[in-house]
Residue, then its C-alpha position, 0 to 999 in steps of 0.5 A: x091655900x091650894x091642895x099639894x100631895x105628898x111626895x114620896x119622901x114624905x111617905x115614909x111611915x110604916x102602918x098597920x090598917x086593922x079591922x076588928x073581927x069576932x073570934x069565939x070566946x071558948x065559952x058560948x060567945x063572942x070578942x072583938x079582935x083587930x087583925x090587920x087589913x094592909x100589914x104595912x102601908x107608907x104614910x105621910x103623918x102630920x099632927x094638926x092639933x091637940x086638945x081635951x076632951x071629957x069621954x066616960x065622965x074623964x078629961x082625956x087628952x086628944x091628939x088629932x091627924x092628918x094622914x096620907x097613903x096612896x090609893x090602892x084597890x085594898x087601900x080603898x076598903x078601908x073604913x071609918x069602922x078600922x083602925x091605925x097603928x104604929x105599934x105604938x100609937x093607935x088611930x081611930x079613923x074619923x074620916x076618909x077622902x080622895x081630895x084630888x078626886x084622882x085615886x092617887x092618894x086617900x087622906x084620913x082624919x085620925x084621932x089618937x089619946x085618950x078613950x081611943x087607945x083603949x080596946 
């Protein structure tokens, strides 16, 4: 099956782009903090497929996405070290591509469940 982008009806879901930064905890150290990177960012959102897996000695439940965003100088500094949100749910970034090779669209791998949602 050949490649076809989105189309800009399919863009239709409003993301946050975080990155985690460290703030002083008052005491001497140190936390990680997420703050946003892109405050809102249209994305094509397909879930692909679930399943579980066993992190931290417990079965957690994994949802796994395919998702899509128009290519932007910002949009370009993004990494696998940052995170998505929907102010619901949040997506750890596993991957990220310009599959047409045309700066048009960057496609990220996301996984969503389990262990991911907690920080």
């Amino acid at each position: 099956m050949s490649y076809v982008p989105p189309t800009a009806g399919q863009l239709r879901k409003p993301l946050t782009v975080e990155r985690l930064s460290s703030v002083a905890d008052g005491v001497g150290g140190f936390r990680g903090v997420w703050e946003p990177l892109i405050a809102k960012v249209y994305a094509r959102v397909v879930e692909e497929r679930g399943g579980e897996d066993v992190r931290a000695s417990r079965l957690s439940g994994i949802s796994r996405f395919d998702i899509a965003i128009r290519y932007s100088p910002t949009a370009a500094a993004i990494t696998t070290a940052d995170r998505l949100t929907d102010g619901t749910r949040v997506y750890a970034i596993k991957w990220i591509g310009d599959i047409e090779g045309r700066n048009r669209f960057l496609h990220l791998y996301c996984e969503s469940g389990g262990l991911v949602d907690e920080s």
